[in-house]
C-alpha positions in Angstrom: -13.6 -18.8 9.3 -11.7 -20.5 11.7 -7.9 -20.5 11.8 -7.6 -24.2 10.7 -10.1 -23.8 7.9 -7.8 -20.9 6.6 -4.5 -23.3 6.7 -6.5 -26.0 5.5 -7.7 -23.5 2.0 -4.4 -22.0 2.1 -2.7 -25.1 1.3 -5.0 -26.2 -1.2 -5.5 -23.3 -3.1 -2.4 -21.0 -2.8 0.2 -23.5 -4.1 -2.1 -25.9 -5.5 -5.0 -25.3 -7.7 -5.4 -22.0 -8.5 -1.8 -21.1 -7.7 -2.3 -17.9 -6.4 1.6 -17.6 -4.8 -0.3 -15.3 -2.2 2.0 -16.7 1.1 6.2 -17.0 0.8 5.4 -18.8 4.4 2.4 -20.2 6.0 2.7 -19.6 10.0 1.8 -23.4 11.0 2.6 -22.8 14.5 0.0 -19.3 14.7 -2.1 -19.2 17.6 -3.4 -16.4 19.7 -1.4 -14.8 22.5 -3.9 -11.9 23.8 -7.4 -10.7 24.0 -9.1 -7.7 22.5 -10.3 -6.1 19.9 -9.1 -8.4 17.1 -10.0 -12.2 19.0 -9.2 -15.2 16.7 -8.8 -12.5 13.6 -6.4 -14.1 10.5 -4.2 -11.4 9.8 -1.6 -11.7 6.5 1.3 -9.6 6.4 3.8 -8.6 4.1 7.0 -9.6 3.9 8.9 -6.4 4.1 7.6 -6.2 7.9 9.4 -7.9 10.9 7.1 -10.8 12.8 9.6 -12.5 15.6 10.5 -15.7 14.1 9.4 -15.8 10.8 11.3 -14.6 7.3 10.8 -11.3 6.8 12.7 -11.9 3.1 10.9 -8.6 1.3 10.8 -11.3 -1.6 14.2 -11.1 -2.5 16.7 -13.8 -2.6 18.8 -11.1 -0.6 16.9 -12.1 2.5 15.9 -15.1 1.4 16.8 -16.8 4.9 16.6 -13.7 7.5 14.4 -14.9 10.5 13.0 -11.8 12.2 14.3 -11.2 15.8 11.8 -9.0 16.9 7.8 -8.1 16.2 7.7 -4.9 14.6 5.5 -2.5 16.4 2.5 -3.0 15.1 2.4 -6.7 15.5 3.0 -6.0 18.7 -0.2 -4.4 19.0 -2.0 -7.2 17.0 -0.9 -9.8 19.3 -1.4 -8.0 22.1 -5.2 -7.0 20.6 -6.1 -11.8 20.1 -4.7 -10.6 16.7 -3.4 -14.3 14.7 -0.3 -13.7 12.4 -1.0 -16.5 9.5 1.9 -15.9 7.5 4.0 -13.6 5.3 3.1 -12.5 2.1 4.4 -12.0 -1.4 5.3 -8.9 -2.6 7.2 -6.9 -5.7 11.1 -7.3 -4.7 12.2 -4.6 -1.4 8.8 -2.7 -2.6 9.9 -2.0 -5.8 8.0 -2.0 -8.7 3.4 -1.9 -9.5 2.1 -5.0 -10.8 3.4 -7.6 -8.3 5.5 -9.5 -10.8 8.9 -8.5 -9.7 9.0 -10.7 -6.5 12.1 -13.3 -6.6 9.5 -16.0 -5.3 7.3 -15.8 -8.6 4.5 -13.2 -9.3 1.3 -13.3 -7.5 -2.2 -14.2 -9.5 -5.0 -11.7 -9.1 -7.6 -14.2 -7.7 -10.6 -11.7 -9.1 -8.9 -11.9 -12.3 -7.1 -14.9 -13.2 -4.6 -14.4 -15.6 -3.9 -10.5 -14.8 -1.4 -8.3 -11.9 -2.7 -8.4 -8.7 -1.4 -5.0 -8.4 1.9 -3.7 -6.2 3.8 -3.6 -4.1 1.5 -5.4 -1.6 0.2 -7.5 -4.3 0.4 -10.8 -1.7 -1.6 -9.2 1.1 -4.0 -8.0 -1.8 -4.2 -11.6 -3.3 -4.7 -13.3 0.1 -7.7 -11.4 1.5 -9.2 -11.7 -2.6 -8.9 -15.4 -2.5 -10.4 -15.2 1.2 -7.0 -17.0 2.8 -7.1 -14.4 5.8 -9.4 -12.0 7.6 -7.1 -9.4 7.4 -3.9 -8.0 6.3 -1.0 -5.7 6.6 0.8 -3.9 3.1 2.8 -0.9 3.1 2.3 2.3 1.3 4.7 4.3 -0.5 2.9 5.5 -3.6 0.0 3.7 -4.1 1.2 0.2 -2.8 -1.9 -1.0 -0.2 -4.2 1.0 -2.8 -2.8 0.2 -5.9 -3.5 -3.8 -5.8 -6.8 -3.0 -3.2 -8.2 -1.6 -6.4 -7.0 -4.5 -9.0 -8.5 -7.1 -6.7 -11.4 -5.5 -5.1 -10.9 -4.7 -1.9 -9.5 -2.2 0.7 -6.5 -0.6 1.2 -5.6 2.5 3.7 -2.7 4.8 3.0 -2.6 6.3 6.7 -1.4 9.9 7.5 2.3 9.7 7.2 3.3 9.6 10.9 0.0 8.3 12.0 1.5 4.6 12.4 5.1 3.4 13.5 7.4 2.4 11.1 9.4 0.5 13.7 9.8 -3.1 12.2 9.2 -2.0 8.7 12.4 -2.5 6.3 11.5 0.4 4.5 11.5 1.6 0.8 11.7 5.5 0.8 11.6 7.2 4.7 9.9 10.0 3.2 6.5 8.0 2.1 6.3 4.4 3.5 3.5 4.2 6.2 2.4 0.0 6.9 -0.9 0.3 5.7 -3.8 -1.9 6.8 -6.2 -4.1 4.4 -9.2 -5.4 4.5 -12.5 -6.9 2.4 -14.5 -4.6 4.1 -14.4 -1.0 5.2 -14.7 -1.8 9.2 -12.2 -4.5 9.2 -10.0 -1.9 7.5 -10.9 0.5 10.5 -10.5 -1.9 12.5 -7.0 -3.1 12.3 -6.4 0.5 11.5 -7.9 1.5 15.0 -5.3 -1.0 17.1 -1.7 -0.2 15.0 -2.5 3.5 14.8 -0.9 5.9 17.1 2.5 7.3 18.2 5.5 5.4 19.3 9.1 5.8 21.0 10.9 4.0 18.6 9.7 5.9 15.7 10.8 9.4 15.7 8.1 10.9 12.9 5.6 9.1 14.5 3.0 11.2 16.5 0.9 10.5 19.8 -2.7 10.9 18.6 -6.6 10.8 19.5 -6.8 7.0 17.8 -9.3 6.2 15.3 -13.7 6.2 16.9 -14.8 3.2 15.2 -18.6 4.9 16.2 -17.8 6.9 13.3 -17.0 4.5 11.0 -20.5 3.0 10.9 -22.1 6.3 10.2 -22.2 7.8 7.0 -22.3 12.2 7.1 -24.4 14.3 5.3 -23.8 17.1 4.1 -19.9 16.2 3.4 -18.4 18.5 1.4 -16.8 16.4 -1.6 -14.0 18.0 -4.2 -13.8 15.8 -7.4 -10.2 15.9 -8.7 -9.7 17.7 -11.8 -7.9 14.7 -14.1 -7.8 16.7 -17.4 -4.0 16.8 -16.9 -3.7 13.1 -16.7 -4.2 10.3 -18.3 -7.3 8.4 -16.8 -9.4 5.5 -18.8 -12.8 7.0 -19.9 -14.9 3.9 -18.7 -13.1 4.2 -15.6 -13.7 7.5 -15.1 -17.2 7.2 -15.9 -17.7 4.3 -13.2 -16.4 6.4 -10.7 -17.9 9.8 -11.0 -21.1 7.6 -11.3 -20.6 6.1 -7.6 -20.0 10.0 -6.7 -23.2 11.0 -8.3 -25.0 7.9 -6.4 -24.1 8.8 -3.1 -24.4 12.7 -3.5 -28.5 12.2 -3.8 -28.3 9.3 -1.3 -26.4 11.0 1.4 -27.1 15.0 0.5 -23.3 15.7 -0.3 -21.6 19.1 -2.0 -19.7 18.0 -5.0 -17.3 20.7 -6.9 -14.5 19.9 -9.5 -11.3 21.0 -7.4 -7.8 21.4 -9.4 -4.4 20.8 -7.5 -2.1 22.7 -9.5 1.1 20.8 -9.9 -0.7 17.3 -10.0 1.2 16.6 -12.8 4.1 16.4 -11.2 3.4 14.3 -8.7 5.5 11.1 -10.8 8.4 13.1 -11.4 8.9 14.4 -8.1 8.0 10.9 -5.9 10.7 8.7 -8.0 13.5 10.5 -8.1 13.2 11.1 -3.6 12.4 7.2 -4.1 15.4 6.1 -5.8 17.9 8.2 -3.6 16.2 6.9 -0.1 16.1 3.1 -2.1 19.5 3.2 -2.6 20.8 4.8 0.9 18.5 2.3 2.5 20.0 -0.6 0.7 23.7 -0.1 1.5 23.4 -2.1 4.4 22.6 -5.1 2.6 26.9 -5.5 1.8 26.7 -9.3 2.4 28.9 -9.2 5.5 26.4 -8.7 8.4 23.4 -10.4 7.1 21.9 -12.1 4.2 23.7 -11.5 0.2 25.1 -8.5 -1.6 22.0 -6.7 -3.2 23.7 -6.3 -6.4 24.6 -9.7 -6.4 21.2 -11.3 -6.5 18.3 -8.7 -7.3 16.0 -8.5 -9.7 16.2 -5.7 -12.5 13.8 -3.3 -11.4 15.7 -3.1 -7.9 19.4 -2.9 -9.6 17.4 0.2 -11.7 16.5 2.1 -8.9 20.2 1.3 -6.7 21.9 2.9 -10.0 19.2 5.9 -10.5 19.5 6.3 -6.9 23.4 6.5 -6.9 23.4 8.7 -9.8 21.3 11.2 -8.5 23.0 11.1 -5.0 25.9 11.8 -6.3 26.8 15.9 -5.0 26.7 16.8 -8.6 23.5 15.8 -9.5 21.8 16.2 -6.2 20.6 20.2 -6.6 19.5 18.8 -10.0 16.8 16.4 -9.1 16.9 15.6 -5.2 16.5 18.1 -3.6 14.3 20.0 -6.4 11.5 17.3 -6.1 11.4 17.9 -2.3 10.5 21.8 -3.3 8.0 20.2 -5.4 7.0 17.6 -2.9 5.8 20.5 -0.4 4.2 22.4 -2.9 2.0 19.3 -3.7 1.6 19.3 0.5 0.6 23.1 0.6 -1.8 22.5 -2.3 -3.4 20.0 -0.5 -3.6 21.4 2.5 -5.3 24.7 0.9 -7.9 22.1 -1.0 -8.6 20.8 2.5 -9.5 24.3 3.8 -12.4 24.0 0.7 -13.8 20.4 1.0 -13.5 18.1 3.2 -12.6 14.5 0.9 -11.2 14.8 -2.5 -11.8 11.7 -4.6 -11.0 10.5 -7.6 -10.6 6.8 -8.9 -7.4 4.7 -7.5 -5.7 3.4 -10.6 -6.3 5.4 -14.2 -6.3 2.1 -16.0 -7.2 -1.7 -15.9 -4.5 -4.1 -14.8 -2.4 -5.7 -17.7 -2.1 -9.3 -18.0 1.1 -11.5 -15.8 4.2 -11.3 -18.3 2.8 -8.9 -20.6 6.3 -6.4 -21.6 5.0 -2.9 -21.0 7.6 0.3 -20.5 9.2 1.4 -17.3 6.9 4.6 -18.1 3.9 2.6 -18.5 4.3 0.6 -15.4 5.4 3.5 -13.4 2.0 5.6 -14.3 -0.1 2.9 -12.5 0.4 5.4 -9.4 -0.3 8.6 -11.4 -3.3 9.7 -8.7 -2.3 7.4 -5.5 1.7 8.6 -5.3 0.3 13.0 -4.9 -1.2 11.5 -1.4 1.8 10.2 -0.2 3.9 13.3 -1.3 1.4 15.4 0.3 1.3 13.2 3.4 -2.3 12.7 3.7 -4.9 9.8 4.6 -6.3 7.7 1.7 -8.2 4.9 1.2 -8.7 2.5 -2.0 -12.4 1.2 -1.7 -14.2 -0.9 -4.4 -16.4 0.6 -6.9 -17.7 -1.6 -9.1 -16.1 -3.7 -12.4 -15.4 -3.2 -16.0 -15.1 -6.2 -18.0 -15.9 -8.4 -15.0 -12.2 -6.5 -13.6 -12.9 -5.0 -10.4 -12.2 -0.7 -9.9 -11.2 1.5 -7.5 -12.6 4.3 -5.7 -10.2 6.7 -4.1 -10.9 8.8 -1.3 -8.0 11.5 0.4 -8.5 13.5 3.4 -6.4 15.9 5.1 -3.6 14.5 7.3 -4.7 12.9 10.9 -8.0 12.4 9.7 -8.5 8.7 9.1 
């Protein structure tokens, strides 16, 4: 689809009719500035990353009016590569939250199932390539947020290897986890865009200088792949979903001559309890900047609840008192979950288990911080561990569409 054909559905369908609240801000004045690999390609992207000249607001009234100054690096790369920015997107408040609803700028509809959460954080960049407004799209990934709402609304979300991709341009949630994660409706779009925005970069010290991503590979499937099924009996997974998943395993191990064996990361368990706690501290350092004096409003003054929740945890926990307590404790446990990993990688080659462990619940329905936060149960161990994942679709229940998640060892995308 053309780029005017996209404005022109955009406009009808995202405000209007079906309401999908995909786009904070429609880039009517996109057009192309280079040639490559992505010519004439629509490309959505959140609103947490910095695109010279448009509001990079991280759908919060905070920065409800800050105009980017600069292309983040990755856009960089898409507009040098024909890429075609078409707007920014909607997303949960400064990355915080899993369903898409705690945006300042109204929730986001799951256009493959009206009526339910698109999933978060990246619920907009989810929502727009769902309701076919863009080619492509950019999310970021902390603990399941490009995966999390790629398996709500069927389609794909990558979680790439942390370091794999600069951060530069990204207003970050938690320095330990976020990656800007690519999104696509298919798997070679997904590769695609992953293929031009990966690599190292100067202005991102973690980043690291790699081989790049062989799209040859993309388009052939192995046999013979050696394929650990993650041992869930710890957690709690929906049965039907379960079933859907292991069924797609089962599929493609006669198609393709696979291995399959039931692998057990120890300490899955504490994958929750050892992400949020390293999330709320780097939240709240992160956030001090927004004072109110150099740009934008006071944070405290005009967030949502879920972000003053996670500035107050964070401050608690960073306080020297506490921080031996629960800090610094779930970084032990964060590199345990890494070395686990790493030793399940010596056995198999993917690990894979389903994306979310239950079907999304519908917009405005009250459900516990606890409830909400377990939507990341099995995507959040990848980005402790600091590995490559991908969100692909397996199928539906109840007409709702499912997730497949597959995690490889780090630097293998």
């Amino acid at each position: 689809m053309t780029l005017q054909k996209y404005l022109q559905k955009i406009h009808e369908e995202d405000k209007r009719g079906k309401k999908i609240n995909a786009f904070l801000k429609v880039n009517e004045k996109a057009k192309q500035e280079g040639k490559g690999k992505l010519n004439g390609k629509c490309i959505a992207v959140k609103a947490n990353i910095n695109v010279k000249g448009l509001i990079a607001s991280c759908g919060s009234k905070t920065l409800e009016g800050y105009k980017a100054s600069y292309d983040a690096s990755a856009i960089k790369k898409i507009k040098q590569e024909g890429g075609i920015i078409i707007g920014m997107t909607n997303m949960d408040e400064f990355a915080q939250g899993s369903s898409g609803e705690t945006s300042a700028f109204g929730p986001t509809q799951n256009p493959s199932a009206l009526g339910l959460i698109p999933g978060g954080t990246s619920s907009g960049s989810a929502a727009a390539l769902a309701a076919d407004f863009c080619d492509m799209a950019l999310g970021s990934d902390t603990g399941g947020s490009s995966r999390n709402p790629a398996s709500h609304c069927g389609i794909v979300g990558v979680k790439p290897s942390y370091g794999s991709v600069s951060r530069y341009g990204l207003i970050d949630s938690s320095m330990s986890f976020d990656q800007i994660a690519p999104m696509a409706k298919n798997v070679s779009d997904a590769a695609l865009l992953l293929s031009v925005i990966y690599g190292g970069d100067d202005c991102d010290a973690i980043s690291v200088k790699n081989d790049g991503i062989d799209l040859k590979k993309v388009e052939q499937i192995p046999r013979g792949v050696k394929v650990g099924l993650l041992d869930l009996s710890e957690l709690k997974v929906d049965k039907e979903i379960k079933k859907l998943v292991e069924e797609r395993i089962e599929e493609a191990r006669k198609k393709y001559g696979w291995y399959v064996e039931r692998i057990k990361i120890k300490d899955l368990d504490l994958a929750i309890e050892a992400y949020y706690p390293i999330v709320y501290v780097e939240f709240f350092s992160g956030t001090r900047k927004f004072d109110g004096r150099r740009y934008g409003k006071k944070i405290e003054a005009v967030a949502g609840p879920e972000v003053i929740r996670r500035i107050l945890g964070g401050g608690e926990i960073a306080k020297a008192e506490h921080a031996s307590r629960y800090y610094y404790q779930a970084l032990k446990v964060k590199k345990l979950i890494e070395q686990e990993f790493e030793e399940a990688f010596k056995k198999v080659d993917c690990i894979i288990c389903p994306t979310v462990p239950k079907l999304p619940h519908k917009i405005g329905e009250k459900i516990s911080v606890e409830e909400m936060y377990a939507y990341d149960a099995l995507t959040v161990p990848a980005n402790l561990a600091g590995c490559c994942a991908v969100s692909i679709p397996a199928g539906k229940l109840k007409g709702i569409p499912v997730g497949l998640q597959i995690m490889c060892d780090k630097f293998q995308d």
